[in-house]
N, CA, C and O atoms as a MOPAC input file, in Angstrom:
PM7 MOZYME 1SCF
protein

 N    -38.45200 1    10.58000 1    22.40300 1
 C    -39.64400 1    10.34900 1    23.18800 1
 C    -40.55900 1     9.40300 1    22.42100 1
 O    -40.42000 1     9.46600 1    21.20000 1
 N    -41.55800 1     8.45100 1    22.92300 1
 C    -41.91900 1     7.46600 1    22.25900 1
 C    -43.58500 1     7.68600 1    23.03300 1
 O    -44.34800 1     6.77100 1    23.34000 1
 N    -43.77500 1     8.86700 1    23.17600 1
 C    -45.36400 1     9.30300 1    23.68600 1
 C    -46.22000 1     9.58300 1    22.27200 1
 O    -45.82600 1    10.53500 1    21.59700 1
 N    -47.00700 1     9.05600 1    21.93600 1
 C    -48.22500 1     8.59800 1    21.22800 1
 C    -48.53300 1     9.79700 1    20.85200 1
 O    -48.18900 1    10.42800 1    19.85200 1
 N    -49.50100 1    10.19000 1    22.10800 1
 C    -50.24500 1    11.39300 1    22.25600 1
 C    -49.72100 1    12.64900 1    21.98100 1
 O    -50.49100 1    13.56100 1    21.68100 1
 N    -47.93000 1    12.91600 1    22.06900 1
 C    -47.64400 1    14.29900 1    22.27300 1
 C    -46.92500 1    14.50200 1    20.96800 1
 O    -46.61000 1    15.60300 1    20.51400 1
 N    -46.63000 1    13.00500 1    20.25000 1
 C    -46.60600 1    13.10900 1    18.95000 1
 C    -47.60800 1    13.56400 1    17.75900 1
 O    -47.18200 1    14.23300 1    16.81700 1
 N    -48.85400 1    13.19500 1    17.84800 1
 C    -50.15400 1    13.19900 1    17.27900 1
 C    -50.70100 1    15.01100 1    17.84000 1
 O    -51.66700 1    15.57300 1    17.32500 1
 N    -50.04500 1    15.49300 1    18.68100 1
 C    -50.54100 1    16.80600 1    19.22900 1
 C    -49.87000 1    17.54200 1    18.38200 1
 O    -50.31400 1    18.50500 1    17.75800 1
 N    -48.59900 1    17.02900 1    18.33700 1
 C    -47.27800 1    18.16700 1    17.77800 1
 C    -47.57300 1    17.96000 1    16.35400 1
 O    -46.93000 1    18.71400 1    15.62300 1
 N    -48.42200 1    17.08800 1    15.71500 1
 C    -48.65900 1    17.00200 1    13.75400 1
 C    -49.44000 1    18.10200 1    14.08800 1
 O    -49.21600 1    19.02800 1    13.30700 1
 N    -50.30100 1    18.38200 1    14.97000 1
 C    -51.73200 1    19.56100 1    14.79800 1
 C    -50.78700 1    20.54900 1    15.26000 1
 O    -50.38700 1    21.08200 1    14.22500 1
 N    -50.20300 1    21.09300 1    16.25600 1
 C    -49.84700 1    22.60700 1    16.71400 1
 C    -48.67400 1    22.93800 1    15.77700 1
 O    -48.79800 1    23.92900 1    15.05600 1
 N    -47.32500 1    22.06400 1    15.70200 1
 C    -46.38900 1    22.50000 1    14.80000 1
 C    -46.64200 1    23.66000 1    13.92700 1
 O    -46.49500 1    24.88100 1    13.96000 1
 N    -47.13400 1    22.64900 1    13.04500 1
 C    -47.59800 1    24.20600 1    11.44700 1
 C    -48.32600 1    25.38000 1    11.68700 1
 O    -48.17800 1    26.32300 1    10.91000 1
 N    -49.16000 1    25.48100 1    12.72900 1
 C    -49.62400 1    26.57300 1    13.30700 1
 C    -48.61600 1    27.45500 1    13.86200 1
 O    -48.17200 1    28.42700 1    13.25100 1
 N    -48.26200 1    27.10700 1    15.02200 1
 C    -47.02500 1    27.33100 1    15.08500 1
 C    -46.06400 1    28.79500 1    14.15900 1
 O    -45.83400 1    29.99400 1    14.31900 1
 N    -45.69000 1    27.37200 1    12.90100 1
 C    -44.76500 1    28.30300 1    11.90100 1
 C    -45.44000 1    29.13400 1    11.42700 1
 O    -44.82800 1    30.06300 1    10.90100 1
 N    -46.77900 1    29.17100 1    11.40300 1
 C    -47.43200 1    29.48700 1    10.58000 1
 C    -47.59500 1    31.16000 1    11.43600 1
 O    -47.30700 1    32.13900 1    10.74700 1
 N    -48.02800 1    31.38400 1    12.82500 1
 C    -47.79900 1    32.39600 1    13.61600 1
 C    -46.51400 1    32.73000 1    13.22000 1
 O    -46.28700 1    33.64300 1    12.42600 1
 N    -45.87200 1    32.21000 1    13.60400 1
 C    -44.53400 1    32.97100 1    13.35600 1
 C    -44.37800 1    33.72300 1    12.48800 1
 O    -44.23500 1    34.90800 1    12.78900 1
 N    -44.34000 1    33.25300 1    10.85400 1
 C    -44.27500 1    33.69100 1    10.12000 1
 C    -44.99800 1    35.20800 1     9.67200 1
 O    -44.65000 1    36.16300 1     8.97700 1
 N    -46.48600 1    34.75700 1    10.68000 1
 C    -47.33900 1    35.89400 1    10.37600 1
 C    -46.98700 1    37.13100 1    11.55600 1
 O    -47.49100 1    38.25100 1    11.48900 1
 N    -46.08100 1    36.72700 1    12.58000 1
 C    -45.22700 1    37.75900 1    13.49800 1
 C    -44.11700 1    38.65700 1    12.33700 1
 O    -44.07400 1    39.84700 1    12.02800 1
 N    -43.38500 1    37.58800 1    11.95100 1
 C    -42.06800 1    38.52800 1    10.93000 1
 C    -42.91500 1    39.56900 1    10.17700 1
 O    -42.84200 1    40.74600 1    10.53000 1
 N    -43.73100 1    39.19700 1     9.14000 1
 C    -44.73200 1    39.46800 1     8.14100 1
 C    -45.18100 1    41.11200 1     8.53900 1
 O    -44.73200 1    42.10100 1     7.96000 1
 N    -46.29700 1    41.13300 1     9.81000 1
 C    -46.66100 1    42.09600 1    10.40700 1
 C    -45.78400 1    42.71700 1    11.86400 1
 O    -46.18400 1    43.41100 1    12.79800 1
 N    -44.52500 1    42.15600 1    11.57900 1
 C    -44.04600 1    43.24900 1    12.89200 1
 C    -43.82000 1    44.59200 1    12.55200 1
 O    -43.43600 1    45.36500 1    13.43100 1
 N    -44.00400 1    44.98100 1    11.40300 1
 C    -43.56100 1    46.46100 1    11.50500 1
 C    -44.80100 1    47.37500 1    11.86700 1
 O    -44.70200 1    48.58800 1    12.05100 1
 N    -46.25200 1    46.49000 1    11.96600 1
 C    -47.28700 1    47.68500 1    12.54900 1
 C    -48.12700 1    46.93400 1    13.18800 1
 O    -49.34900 1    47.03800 1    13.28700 1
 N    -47.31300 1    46.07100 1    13.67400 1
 C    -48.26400 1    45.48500 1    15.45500 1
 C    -47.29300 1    44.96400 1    16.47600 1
 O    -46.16600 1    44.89400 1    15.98500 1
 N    -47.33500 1    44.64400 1    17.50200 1
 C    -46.44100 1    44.28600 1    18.55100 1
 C    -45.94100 1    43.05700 1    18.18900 1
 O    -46.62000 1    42.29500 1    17.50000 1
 N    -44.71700 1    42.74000 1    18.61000 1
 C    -44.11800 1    41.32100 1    17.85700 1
 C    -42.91100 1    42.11400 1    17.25000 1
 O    -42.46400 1    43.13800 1    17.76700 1
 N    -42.47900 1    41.60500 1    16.22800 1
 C    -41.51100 1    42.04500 1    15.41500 1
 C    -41.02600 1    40.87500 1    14.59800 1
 O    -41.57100 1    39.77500 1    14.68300 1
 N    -40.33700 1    41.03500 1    14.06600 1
 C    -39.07900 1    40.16500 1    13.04700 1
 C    -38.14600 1    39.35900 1    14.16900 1
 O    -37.74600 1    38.21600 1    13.94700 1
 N    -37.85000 1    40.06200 1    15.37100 1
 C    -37.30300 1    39.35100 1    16.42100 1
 C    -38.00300 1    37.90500 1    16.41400 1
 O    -37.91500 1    36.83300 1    15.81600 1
 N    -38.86400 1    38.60600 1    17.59100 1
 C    -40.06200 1    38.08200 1    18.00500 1
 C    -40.78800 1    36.64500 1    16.77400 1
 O    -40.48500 1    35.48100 1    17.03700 1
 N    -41.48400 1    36.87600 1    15.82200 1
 C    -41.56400 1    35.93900 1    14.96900 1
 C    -40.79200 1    35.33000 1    14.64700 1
 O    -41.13500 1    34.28600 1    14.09400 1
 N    -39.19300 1    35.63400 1    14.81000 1
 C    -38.07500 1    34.45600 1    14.14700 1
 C    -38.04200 1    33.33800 1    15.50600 1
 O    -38.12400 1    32.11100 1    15.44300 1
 N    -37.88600 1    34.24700 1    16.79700 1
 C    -38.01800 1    33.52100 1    17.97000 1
 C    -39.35200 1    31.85100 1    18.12300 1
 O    -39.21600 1    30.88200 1    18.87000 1
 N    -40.16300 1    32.04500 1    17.40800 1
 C    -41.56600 1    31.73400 1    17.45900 1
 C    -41.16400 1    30.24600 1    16.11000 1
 O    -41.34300 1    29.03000 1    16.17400 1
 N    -40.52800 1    31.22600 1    14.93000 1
 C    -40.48600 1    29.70000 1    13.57600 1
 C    -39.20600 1    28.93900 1    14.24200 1
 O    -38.85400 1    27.88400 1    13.71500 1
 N    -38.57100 1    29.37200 1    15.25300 1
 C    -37.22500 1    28.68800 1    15.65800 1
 C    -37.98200 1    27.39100 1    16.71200 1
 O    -37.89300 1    26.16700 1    16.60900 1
 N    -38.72200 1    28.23100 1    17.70800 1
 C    -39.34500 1    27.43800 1    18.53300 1
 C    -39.82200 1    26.00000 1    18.17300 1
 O    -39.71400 1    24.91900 1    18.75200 1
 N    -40.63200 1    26.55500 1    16.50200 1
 C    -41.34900 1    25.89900 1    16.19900 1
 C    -40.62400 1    24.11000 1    15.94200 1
 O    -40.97500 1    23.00300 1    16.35000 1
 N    -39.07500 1    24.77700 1    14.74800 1
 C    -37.82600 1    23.60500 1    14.89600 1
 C    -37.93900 1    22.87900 1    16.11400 1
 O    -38.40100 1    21.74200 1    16.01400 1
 N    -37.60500 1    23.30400 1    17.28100 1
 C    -36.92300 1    23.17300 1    18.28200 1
 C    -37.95900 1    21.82500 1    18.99000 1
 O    -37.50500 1    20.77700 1    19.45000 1
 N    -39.32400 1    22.18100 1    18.92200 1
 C    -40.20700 1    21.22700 1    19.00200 1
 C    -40.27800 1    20.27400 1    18.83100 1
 O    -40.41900 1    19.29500 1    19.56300 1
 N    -40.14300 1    20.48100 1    17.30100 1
 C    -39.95600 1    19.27100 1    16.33400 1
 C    -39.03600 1    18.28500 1    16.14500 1
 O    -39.26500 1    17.24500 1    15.52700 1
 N    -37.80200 1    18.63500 1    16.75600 1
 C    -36.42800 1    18.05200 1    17.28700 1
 C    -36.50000 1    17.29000 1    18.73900 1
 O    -35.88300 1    16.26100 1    19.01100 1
 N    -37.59700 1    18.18200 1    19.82900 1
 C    -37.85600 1    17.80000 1    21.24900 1
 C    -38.55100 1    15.96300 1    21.05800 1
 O    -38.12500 1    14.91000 1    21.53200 1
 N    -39.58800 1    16.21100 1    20.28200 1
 C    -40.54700 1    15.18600 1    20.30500 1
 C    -40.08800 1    14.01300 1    19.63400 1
 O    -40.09600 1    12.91400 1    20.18800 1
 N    -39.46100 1    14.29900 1    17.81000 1
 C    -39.31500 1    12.98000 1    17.53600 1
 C    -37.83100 1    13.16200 1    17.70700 1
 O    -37.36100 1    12.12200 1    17.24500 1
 N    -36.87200 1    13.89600 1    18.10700 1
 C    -35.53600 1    13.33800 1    18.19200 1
 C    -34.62700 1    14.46200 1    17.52700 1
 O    -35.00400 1    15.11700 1    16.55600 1
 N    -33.16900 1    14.64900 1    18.25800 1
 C    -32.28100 1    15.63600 1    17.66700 1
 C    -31.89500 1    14.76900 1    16.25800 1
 O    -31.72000 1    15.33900 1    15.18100 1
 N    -31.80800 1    13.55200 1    16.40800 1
 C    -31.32000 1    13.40400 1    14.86500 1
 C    -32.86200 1    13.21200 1    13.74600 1
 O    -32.76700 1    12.77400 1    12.60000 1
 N    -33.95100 1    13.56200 1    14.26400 1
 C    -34.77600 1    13.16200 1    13.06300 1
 C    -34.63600 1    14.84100 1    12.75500 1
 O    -34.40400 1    15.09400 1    11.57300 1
 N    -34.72300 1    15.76700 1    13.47700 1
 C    -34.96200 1    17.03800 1    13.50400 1
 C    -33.79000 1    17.70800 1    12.47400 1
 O    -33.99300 1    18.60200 1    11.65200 1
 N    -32.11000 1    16.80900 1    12.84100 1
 C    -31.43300 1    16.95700 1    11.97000 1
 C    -31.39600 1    17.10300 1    10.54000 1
 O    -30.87900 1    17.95100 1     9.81200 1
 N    -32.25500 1    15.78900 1    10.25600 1
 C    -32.53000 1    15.49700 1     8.52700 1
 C    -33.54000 1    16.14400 1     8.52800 1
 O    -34.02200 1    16.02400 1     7.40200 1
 N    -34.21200 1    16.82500 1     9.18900 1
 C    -35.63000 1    17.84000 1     8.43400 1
 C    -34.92500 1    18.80500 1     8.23600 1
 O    -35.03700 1    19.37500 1     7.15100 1
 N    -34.17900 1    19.19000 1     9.00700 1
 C    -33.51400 1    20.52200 1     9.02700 1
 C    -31.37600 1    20.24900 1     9.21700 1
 O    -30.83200 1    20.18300 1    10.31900 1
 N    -30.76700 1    20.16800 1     8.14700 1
 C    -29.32000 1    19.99200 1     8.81700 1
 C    -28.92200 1    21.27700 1     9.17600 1
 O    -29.67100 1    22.20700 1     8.87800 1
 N    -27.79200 1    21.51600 1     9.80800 1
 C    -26.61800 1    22.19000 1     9.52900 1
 C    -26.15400 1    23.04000 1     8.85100 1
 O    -25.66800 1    24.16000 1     9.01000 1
 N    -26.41100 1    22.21100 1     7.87200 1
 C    -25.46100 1    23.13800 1     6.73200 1
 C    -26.99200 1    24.04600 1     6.13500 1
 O    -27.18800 1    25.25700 1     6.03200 1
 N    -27.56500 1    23.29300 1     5.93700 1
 C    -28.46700 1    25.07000 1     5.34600 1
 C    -29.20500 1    25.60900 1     6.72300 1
 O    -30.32800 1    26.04100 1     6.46600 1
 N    -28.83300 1    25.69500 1     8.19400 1
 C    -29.25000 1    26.83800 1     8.54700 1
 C    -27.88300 1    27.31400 1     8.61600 1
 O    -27.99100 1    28.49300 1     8.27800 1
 N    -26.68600 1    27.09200 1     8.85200 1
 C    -25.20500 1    28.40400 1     8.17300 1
 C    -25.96200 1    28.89300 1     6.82000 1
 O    -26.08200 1    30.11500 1     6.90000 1
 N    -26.50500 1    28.41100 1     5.63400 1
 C    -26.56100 1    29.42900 1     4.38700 1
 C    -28.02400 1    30.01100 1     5.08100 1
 O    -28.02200 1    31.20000 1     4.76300 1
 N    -28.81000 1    29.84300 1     5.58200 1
 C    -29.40700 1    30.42700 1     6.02100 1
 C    -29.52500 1    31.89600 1     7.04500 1
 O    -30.26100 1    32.87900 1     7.13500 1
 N    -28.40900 1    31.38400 1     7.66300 1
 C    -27.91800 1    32.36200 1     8.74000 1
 C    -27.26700 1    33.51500 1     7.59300 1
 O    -27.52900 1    34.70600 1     7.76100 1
 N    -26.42100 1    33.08000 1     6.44300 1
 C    -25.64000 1    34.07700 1     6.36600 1
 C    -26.41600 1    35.02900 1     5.06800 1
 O    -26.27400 1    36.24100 1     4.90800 1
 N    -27.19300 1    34.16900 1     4.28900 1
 C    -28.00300 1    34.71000 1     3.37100 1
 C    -28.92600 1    36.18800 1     4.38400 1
 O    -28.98800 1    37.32400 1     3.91400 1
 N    -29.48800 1    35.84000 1     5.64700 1
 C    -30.62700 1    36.97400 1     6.43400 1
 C    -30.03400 1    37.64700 1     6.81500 1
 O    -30.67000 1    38.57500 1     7.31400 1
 N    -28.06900 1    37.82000 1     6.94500 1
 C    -27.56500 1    38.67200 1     7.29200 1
 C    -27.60100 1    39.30400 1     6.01400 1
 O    -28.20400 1    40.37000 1     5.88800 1
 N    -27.01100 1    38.75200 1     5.03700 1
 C    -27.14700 1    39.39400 1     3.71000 1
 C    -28.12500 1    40.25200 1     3.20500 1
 O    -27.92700 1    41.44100 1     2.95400 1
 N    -29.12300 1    39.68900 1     3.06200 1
 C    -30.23900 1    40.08900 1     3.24600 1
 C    -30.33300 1    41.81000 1     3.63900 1
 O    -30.45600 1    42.82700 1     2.95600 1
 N    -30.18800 1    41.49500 1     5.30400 1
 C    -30.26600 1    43.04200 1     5.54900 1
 C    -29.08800 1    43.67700 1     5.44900 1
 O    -29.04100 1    44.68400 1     6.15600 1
 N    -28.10900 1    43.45000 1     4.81800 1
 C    -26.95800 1    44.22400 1     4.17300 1
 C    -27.89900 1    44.80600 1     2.92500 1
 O    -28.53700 1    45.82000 1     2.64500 1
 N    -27.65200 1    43.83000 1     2.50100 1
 C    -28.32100 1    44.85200 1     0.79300 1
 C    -29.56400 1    45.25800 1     0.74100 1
 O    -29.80300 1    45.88900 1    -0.28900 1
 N    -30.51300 1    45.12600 1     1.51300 1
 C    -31.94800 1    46.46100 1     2.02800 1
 C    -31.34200 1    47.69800 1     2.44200 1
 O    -31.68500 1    48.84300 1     2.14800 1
 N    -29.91100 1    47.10800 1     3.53300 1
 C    -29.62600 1    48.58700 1     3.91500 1
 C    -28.84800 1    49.58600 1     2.58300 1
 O    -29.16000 1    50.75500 1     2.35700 1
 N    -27.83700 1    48.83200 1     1.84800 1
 C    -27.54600 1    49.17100 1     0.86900 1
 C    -28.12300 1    49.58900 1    -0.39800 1
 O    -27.46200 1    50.04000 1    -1.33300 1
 N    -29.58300 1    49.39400 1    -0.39000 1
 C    -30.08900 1    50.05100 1    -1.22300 1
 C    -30.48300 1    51.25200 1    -1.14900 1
 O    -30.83900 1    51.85800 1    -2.15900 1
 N    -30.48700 1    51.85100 1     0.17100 1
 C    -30.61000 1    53.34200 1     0.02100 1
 C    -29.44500 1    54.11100 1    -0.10800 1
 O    -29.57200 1    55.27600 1    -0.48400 1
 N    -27.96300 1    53.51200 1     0.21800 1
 C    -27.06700 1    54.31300 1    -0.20000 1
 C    -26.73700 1    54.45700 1    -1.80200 1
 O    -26.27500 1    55.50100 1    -2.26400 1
 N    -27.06800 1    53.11000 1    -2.73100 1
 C    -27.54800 1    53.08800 1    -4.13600 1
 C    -28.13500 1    54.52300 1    -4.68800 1
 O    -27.67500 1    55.21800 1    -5.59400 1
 N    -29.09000 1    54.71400 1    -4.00800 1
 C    -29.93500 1    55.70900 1    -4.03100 1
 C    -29.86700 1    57.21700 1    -4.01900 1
 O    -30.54900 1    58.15000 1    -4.44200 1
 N    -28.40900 1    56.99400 1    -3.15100 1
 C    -28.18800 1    58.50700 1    -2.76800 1
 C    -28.16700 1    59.29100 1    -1.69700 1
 O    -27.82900 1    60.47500 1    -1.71300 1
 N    -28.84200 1    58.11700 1     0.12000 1
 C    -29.90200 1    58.65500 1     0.89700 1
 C    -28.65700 1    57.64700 1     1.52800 1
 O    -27.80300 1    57.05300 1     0.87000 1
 N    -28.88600 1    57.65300 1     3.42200 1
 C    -27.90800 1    57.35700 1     4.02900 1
 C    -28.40500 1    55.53000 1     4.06000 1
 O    -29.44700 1    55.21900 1     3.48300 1
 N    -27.64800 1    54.55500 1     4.70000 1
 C    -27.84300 1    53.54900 1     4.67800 1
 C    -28.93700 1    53.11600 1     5.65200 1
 O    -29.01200 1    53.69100 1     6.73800 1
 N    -29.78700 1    52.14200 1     5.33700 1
 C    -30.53800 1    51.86100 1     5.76700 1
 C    -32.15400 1    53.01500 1     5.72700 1
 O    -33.18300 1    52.68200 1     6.31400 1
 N    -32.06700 1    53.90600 1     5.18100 1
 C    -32.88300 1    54.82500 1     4.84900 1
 C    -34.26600 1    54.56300 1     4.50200 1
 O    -34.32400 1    53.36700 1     4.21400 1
 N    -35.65500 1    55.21900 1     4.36500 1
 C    -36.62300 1    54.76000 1     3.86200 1
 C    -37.32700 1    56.14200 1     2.85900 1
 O    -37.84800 1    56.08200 1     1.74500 1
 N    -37.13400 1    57.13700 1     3.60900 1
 C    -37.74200 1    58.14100 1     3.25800 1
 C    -37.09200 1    58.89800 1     2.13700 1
 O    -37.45400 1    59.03100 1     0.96800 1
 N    -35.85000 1    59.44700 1     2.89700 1
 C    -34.62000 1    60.25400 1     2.69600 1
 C    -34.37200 1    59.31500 1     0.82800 1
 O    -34.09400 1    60.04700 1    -0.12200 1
 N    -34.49600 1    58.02300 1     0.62800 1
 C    -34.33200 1    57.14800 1    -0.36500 1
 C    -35.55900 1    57.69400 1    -1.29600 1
 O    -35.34600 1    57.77300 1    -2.50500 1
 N    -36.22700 1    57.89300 1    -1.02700 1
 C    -37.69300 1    58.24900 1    -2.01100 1
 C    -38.52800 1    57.31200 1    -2.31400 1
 O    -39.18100 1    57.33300 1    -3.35800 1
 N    -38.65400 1    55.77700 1    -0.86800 1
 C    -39.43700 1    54.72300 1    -0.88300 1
 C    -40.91600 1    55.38500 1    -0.46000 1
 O    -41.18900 1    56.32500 1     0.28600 1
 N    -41.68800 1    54.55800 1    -1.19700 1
 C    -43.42700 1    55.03200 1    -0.72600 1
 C    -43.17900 1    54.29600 1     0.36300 1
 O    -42.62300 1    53.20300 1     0.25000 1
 N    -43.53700 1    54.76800 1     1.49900 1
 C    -44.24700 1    54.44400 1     2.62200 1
 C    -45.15200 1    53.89700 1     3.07300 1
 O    -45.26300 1    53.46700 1     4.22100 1
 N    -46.30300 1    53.82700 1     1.75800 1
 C    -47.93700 1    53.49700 1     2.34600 1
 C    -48.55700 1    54.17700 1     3.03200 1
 O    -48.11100 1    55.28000 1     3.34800 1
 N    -49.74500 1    53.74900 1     3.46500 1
 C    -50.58400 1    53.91400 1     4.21300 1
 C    -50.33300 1    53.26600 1     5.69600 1
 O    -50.56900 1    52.13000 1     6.10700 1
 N    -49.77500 1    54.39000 1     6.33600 1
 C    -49.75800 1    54.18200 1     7.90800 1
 C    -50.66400 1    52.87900 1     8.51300 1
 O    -51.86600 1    53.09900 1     8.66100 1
 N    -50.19800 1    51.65900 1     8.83500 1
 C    -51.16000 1    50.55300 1     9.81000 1
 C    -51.21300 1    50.06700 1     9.02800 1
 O    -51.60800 1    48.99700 1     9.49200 1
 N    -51.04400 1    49.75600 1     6.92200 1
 C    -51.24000 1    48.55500 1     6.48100 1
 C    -50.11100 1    47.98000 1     6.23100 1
 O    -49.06100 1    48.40300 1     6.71500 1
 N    -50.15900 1    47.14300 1     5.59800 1
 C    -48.98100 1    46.05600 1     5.88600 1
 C    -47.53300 1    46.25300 1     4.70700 1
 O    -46.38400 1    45.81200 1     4.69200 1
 N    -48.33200 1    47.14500 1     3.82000 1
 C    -47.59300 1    47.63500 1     3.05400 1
 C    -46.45300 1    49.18000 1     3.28700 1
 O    -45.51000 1    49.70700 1     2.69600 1
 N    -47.39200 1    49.43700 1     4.69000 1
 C    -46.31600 1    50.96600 1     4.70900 1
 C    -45.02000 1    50.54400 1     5.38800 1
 O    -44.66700 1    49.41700 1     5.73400 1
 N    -44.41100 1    51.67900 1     5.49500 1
 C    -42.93600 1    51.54500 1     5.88300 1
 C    -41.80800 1    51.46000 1     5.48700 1
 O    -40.71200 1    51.50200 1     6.04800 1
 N    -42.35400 1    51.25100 1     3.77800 1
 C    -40.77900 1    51.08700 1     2.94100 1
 C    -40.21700 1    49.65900 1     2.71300 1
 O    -40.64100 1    48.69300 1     2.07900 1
 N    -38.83600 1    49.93100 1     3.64400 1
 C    -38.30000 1    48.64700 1     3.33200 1
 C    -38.53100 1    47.77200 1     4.84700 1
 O    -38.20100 1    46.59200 1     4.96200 1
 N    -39.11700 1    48.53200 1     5.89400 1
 C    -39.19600 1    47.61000 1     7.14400 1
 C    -39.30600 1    46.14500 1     6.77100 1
 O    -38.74100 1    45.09300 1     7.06800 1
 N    -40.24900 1    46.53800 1     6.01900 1
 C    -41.06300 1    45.17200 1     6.55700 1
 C    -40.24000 1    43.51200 1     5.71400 1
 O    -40.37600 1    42.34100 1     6.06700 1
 N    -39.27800 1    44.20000 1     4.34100 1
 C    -38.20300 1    43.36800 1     4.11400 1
 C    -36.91300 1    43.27600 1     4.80100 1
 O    -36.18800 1    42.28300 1     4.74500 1
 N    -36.62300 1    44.47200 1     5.52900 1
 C    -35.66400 1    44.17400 1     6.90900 1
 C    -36.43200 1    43.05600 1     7.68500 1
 O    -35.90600 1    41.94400 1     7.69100 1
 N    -37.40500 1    43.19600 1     8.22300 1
 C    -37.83900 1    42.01400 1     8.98000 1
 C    -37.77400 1    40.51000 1     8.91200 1
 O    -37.71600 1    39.64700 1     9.78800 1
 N    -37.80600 1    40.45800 1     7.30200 1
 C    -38.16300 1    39.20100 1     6.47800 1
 C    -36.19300 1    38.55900 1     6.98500 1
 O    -35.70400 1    37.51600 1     7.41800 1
 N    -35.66900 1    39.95700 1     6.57500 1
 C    -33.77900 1    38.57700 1     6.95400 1
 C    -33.08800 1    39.05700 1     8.07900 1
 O    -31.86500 1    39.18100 1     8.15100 1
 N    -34.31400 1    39.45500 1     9.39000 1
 C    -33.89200 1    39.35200 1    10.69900 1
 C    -34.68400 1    37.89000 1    11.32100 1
 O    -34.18800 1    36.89400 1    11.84700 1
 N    -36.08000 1    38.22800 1    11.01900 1
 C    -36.74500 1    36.70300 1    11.51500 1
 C    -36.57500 1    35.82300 1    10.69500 1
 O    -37.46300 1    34.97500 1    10.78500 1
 N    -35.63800 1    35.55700 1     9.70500 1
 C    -34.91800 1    33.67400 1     9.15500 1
 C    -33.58200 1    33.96000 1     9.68300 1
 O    -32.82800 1    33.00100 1     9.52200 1
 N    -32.85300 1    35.32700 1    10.46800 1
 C    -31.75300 1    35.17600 1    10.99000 1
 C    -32.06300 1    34.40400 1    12.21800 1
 O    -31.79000 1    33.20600 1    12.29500 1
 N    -32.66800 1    35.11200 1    13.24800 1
 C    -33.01200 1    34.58400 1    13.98900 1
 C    -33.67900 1    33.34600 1    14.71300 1
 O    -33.75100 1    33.07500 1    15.91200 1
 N    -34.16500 1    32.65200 1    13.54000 1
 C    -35.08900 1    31.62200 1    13.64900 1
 C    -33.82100 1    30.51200 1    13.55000 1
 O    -33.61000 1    29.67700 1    14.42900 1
 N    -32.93900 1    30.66500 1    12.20800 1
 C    -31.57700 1    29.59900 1    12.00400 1
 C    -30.53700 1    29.84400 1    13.13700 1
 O    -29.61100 1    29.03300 1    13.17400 1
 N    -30.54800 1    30.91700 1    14.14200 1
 C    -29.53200 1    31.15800 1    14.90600 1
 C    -30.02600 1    30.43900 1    16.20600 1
 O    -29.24400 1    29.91900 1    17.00100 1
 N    -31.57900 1    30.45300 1    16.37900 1
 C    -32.02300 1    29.77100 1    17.62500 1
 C    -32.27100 1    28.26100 1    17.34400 1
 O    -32.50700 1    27.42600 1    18.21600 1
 N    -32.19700 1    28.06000 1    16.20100 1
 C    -31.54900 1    26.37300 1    15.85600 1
 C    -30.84200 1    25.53600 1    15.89000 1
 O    -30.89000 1    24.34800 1    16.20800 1
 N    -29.54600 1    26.75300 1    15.24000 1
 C    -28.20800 1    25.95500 1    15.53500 1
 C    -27.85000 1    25.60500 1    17.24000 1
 O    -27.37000 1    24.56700 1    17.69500 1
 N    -28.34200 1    27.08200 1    18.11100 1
 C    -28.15700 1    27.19500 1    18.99200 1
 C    -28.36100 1    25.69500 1    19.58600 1
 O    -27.52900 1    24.93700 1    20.08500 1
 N    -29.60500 1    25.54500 1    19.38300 1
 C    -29.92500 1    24.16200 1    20.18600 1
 C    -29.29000 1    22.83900 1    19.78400 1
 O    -29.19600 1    21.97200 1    20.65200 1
 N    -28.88600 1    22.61900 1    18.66400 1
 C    -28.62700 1    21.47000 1    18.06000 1
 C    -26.96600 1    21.52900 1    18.67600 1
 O    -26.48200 1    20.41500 1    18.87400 1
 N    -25.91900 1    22.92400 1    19.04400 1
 C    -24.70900 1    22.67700 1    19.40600 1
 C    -25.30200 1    22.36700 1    20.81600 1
 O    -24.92400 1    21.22800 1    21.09200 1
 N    -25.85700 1    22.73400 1    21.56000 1
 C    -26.24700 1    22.11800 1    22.70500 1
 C    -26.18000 1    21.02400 1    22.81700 1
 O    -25.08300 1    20.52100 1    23.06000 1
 N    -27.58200 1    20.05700 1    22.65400 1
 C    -28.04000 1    18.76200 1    22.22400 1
 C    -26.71100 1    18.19500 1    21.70400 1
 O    -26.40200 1    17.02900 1    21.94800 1
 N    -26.11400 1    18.81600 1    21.16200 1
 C    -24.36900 1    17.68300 1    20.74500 1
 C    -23.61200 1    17.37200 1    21.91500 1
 O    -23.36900 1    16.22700 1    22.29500 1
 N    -23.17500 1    18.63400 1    22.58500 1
 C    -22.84300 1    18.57700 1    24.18500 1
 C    -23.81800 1    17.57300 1    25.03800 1
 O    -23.13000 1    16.60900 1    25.37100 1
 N    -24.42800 1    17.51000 1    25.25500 1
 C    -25.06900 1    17.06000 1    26.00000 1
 C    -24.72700 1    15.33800 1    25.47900 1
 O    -23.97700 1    14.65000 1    26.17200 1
 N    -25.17000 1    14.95000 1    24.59800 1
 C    -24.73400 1    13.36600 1    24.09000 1
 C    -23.52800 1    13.30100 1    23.83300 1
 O    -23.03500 1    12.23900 1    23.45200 1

């Protein structure tokens, strides 16, 4: 696209943008949203950024190949969160049963390990709704 205006819009909303997102993954475990939800939101944010100046500029900001290590690292990720409570002694994926502090109910700190489950569901999700588009966008040209 070679629009002026929707280029010069997308330098201002973009980083906001990621920047929500990020703060969706962050706090989904004690407000509405989630790790889903926020990965949905930093993916969007790509997806934008690919719309306006181009699937191949979007490419070199972002290739291929590191959203696969990306993808497979947030699966990882929540493999070994869940695996740390069987470490422990307590069933997989555990918080309590493990003997994690919890916090204080509503701050951002309670919950254990939620809120690092969240962290390698929303970069799963965010690299999975990337690739998604970019095998598209290949089809299509």
């Amino acid at each position: 696209m070679r629009d002026f205006i929707l280029k010069r819009v997308a330098v201002i909303i973009l980083p906001l943008m990621s920047i929500y997102g990020f703060y969706v993954i962050l706090h989904g475990h004690v407000s509405p949203g989630g790790s889903f939800a926020g990965g949905i939101i930093v993916g969007l944010s790509f997806i934008t950024y690919s719309t306006v100046y181009g699937l191949e500029r979007g490419k070199v900001k972002l290739p291929e190949r590191i959203l696969t290590l990306v993808e497979s690292y947030g699966t990882l990720w929540y493999g070994i969160m869940g695996i740390v409570g069987i470490l422990k002694g307590a069933p997989f994926l555990s918080n309590k049963l493990a003997g994690f502090n919890l916090g204080e109910p509503g701050s951002l700190t309670s919950g254990g390990l939620i809120s690092l489950l969240g962290i390698g569901v929303g970069i799963r999700v965010a690299s999975t709704i990337i690739t998604l588009f970019y095998a598209m966008g290949e089809e299509e040209s």
